[in-house]
N, C-alpha and C positions, 0 to 999 in steps of 0.2 A: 360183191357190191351190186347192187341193183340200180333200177331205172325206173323214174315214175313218168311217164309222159302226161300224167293231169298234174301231179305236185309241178312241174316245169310251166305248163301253162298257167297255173295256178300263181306262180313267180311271176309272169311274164305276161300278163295280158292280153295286150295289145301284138305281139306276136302270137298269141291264138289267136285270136280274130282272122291275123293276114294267113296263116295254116290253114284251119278251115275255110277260107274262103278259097285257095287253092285246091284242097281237097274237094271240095262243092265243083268245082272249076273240072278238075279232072274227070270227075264223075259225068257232069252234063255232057262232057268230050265223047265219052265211055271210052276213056283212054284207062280205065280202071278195071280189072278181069280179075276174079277169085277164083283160085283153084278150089276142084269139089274133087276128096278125095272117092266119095261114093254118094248115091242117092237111094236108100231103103224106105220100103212101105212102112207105114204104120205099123205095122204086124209082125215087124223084123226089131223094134226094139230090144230085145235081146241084145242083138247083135252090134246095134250102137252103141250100147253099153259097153262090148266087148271091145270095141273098135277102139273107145273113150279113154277107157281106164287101161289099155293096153300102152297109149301113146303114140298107135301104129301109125296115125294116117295122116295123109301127107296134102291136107287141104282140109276143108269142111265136109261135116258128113250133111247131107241132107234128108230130112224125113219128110216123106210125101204120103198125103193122106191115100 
C-alpha cells in the first residue's frame, strides 16, 4: 500500500496550507538540515549515475559545476 502526500493535500486543503506554512516557518528557523550524501564535480557524472541507480546513498548527491 502506498502513500501520496499531494493526493492527501489534494483532499485536504486547508490543512495544506497550515503544513506549508510550517514547513516555510522551519525553514526561515533553519531548523531544517539535509543530509548530502556526497558532492561531485561536473565531470564525475558517471559516477552519480552509479551512486543513483545503485540506491546506495544515504542523502542527496550534489553536482557542483
Amino acid at each position: 500500500m502506498g502513500f501520496s502526500l499531494i493526493a492527501a493535500h489534494a483532499a485536504d486543503a486547508e490543512r495544506a496550507v497550515k503544513d506549508l506554512a510550517e514547513l516555510i516557518e522551519y525553514a526561515a528557523q533553519g531548523l531544517l538540515r539535509t543530509a548530502v550524501h556526497a558532492r561531485l564535480p561536473l565531470t564525475e557524472t558517471t559516477e552519480v549515475h552509479r551512486l543513483l541507480e545503485s540506491r546506495a546513498q544515504l542523502g542527496r548527491i550534489l553536482v557542483v559545476p
